[in-house]
Steps between C-alpha positions, in 0.01 A plus 500: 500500500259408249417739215181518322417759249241620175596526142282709297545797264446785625525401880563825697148523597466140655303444828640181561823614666401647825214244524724202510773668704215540744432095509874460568512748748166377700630145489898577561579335185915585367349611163485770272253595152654672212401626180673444120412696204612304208472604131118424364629196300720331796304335722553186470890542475408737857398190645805287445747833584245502863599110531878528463512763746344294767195710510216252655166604374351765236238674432377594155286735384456670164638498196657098596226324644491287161850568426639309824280207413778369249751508808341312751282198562165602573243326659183355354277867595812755350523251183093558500481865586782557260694711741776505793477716749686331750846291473650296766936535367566210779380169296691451141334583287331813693139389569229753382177588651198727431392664808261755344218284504532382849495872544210557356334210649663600899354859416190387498501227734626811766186638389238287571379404149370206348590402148395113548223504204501886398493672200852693436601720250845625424599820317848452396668232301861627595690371772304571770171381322700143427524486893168592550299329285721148600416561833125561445452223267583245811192603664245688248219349326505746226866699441488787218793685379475839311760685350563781265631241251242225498756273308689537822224417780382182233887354510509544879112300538677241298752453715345508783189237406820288373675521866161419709445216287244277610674526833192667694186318619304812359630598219615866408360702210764742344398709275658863362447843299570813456433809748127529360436142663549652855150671436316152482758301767555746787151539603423155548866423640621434906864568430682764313851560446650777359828363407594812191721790613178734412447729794864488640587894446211608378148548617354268268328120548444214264190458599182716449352553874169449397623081375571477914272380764480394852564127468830549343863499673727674287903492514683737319864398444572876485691600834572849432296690565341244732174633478447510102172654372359106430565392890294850574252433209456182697469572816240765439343163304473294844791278361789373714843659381800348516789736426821412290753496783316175651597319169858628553518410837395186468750366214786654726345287779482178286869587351639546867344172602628280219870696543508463897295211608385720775170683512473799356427812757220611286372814757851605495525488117204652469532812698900565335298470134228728574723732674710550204204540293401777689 
């Protein structure tokens, strides 16, 4: 049996349990997903205790994401993104990925929109903002990142303009600010991601409804509620939504494919996630 599991702190309230227990069941795999609660300044020392008990994949979610990176060898994206979400214990030493952005970017593949040459802001210069504004950046023209602490968004810019390089045919334009920039960004923008914890339980949104439009698809990393008051704000807007839960399912889905090999039953996960959200 192979054992695959999450370290985070706290981790009671994880999602990703019954989803991937749902993938093994659907596909008959001999496999089971666990969860590990170390102490807040263990993660990395989590990883290696996973490793020597022949666990086979982890996932990691907060407060280790950066912690981890110092046990593993990441590849090129985690090293950019600064963060591990995803750790393969078979290959010495464990291999780390960051399947947050491919989230992001499979959330809004599923839903039909277009980033080649848009204009994309993120709010959030956390974790989840890191994801988003990596994955953005491969396909915006113009990427803007806003955050309560500006210092915070500008250090995040910089490393994203230093990751894309000259890579791109058409180059990206990164720029940052505080919250007051959303007021001159958002109206102009095609992509909007909410990737701040504002609006998980409470009825509140980052983003005044009158900044929204029609031309805008907005994901909100938020998953619980699913509905938050900015996905309703938008929708009443004409924008397309995109709730948290796709971002969620879709990291799973990436982490089960790089753990497996096989492909990932992504109805199946799907329905077991929102299930349990409900």
């Amino acid at each position: 049996m192979d054992v695959y599991g999450l370290i985070g702190n706290p981790v009671g309230h994880s999602l990703s349990p019954p989803m991937h227990e749902a993938a093994y069941e659907e596909l008959g795999l001999d496999a089971r997903y666990v969860t590990f609660e170390p102490a807040p300044d263990a993660g990395a020392e989590a990883v290696t205790a996973a490793k020597s008990l022949g666990v086979a994949g982890l996932n990691v979610t907060v407060p280790f994401k950066q912690d981890v990176l110092e046990a593993v060898d990441p590849d090129d994206l985690a090293a950019e993104v600064g963060a591990v979400n995803t750790v393969d214990l078979r290959t010495d030493p464990p291999s780390g990925y960051n399947t947050d952005v491919a989230g992001v970017q499979r959330a809004f593949d599923h839903h039909g929109v277009d980033r080649e040459g848009a204009s994309a802001v993120v709010v959030g210069a956390g974790g989840a903002g890191r994801a988003a504004a990596f994955a953005l950046a491969e396909s915006s023209v113009t990427l803007h990142i806003a955050n309560r602490t500006a210092e915070k968004a500008t250090s995040l810019a910089e490393a994203v303009r230093s990751s894309i390089g000259d890579d791109l045919d058409t180059p990206t334009t990164v720029t940052a600010g505080g919250l007051d920039s959303l007021a001159e960004t958002v109206p102009t923008a095609d992509v909007l991601v909410n990737a701040t914890t504002v609006g998980m339980e409470s009825d509140e949104t980052p983003i005044p409804a009158d900044l929204l439009h029609g031309n805008l698809a907005v994901l909100d990393a938020v998953y619980a509620p699913l509905e938050t008051r900015l996905l309703r704000d938008a929708a009443a807007a004409g924008a397309t939504t995109v709730d948290g839960a796709w971002m969620l399912l879709f990291q799973g889905v990436e982490a089960f494919e790089r753990w497996t090999g096989e492909e990932a039953p992504v109805a199946v996960m799907n329905e077991a996630l929102r299930e349990h959200l409900e």
